[in-house]
N, C-alpha and C positions, 0 to 999 in steps of 0.2 A: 504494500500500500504506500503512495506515493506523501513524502510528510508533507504539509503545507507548511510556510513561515509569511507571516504580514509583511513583506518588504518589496520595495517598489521595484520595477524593473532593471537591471542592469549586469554589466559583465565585465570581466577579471580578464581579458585573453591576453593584456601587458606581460602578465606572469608568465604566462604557458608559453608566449613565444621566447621570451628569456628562457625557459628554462629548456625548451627545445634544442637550442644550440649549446648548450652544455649537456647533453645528454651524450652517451658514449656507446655508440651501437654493440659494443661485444659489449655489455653489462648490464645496461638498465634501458626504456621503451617507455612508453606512456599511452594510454587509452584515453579517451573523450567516451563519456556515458551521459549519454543521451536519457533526462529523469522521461519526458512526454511519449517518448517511444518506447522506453525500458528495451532500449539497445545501445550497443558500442558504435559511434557514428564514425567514430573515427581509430585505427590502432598504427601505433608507428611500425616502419619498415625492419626498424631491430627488432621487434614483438614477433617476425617469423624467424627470424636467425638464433632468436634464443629459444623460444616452446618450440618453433617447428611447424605450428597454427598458421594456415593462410588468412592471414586479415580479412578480406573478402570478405569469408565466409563465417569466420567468428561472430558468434552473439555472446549476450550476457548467459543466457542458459548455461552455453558451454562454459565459460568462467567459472557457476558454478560445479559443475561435474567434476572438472577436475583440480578445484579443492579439495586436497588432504582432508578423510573424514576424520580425522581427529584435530583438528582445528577447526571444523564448522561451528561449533560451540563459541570459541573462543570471539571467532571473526562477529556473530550477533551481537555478543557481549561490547565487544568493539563498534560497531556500528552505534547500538542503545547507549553508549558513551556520547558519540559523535552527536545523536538528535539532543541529547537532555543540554548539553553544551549547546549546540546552534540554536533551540530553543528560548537562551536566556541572552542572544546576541541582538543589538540592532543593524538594520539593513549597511552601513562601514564597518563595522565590526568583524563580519560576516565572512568576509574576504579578507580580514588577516587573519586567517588562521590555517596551517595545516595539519591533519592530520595522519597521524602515523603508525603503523604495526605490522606485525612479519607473521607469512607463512608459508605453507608448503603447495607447490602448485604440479602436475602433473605435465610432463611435456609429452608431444607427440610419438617419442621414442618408448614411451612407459617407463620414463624416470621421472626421479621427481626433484625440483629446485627450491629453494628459499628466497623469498624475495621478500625486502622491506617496502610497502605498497604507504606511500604519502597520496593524500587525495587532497582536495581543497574545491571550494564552488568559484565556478566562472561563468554564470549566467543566471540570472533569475528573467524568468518572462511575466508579464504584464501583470500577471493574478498574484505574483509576489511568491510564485512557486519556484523550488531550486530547477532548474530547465535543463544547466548542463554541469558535469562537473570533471575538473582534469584528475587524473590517476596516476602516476607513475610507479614503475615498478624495478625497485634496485636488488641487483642479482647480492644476497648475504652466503656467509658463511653457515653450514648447515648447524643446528646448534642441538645438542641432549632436553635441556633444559631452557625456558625462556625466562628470558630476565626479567625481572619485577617491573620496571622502568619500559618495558615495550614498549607499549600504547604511550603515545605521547603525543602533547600539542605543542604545536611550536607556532609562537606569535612574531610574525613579518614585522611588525610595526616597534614592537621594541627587542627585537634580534634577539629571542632566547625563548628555553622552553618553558613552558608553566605546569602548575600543580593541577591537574585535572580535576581534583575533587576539591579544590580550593575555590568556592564561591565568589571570591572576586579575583581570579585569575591569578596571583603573584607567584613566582616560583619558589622552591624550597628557602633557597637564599635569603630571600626577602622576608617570609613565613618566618624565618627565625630570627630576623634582624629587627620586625615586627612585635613578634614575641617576648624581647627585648624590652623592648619600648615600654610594652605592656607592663612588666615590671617595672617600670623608673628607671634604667638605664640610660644615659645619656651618650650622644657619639663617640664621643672619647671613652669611654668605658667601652660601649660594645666592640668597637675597633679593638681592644685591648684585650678584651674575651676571642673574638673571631682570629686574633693575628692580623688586621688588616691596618688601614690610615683611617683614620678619621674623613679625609677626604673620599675617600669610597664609601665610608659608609653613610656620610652626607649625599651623595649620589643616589645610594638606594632608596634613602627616605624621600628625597624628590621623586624618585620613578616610582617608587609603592605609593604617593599621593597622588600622581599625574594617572596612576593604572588605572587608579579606584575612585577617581574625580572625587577627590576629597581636598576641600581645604584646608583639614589641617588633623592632627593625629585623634582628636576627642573626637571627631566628624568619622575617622574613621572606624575606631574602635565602636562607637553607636551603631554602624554598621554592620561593624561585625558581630554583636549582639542580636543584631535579625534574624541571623541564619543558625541561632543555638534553638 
């Protein structure tokens, strides 16, 4: 079922054509997923050289089929991430953000690869529906176990990743530079706890007001009081 979001019409393709030309045909590819057709409208020419898959002919079906069934689990869980976050975005928002998580895909040979799959939205149409969205697909290292940190967001707009289950986005860094605060700590003391300058960590506290449109630390902690 296709999600709805209230945001007005518009598209991200700035991103997807940079990111095409840094792409590297022997390792990683990218797909265009088409939300109104619930098809691949578009796959790159290294997406044959790696699975084997004529683009042509690929749809989304196939994508799923040959998903590793023991990751199917994981990938919903991933996604039900993806809506509860886009959910609480507004329409700029929206498009910094990507998102990230790895798994096992089955090639044309009847092996199977790892790939770290970052998606991100590049179109909304008129009804304020996600229309289309870029995908790329980076060839990993096969792994036993996956790391706690898999799934992850990473925010364009202030070049770093954030805490997924953190309500107003900040990353762990910050979360505890934060938490700091919360006790009475002053910059010079935390810098002094962390090992860092005072100058850094005057840095963070501006970018953790600027994140969370706050004026100032009491604005923000009342905030953060919402979400207990």
């Amino acid at each position: 079922m296709q999600k709805k979001f209230t945001f007005k019409s518009k598209k991200n393709y700035k991103t997807a054509d940079k990111k095409e030309e840094s792409l590297k045909s022997c390792g990683s590819y990218y797909l265009i997923y088409d939300y109104n057709s619930g098809t691949i409208s578009y796959a790159h020419p290294a997406f044959w050289k790696i699975t084997g898959y004529d683009p042509q002919i690929f749809d989304i079906q196939t994508l799923r089929e040959i998903i590793h069934p023991d990751d199917m689990e994981y990938i919903i869980k991933c996604e039900e991430k993806d809506i509860t976050f886009k959910n609480k975005l507004s329409e700029n928002q929206l498009f910094n953000y990507i998102f990230s998580y790895s798994y096992r895909i089955k090639t044309a040979s009847d092996t199977y690869i790892t790939v770290r799959q970052n998606s991100q939205v590049l179109e909304l149409n008129p009804h304020g529906e996600i229309s289309r969205c870029y995908v790329s697909h980076q060839l990993i290292e096969e792994f036993r176990t996956r790391s706690e940190d898999d799934y992850r967001i990473y925010d364009k707009a202030h070049g770093s990743f954030i805490e997924p289950n953190t309500p107003l986005k900040l990353t762990k860094r910050e979360m505890e530079i934060l938490q700091l605060i919360k006790e009475g700590y002053n910059s010079a003391e935390i810098a002094e706890k962390l090992c860092t300058s005072k100058y850094t960590i005057d840095t963070h506290r501006k970018n953790i007001l600027n994140k969370t449109n706050s004026a100032n630390f009491i604005d923000l902690i009342r905030k953060l009081n919402l979400y207990k």
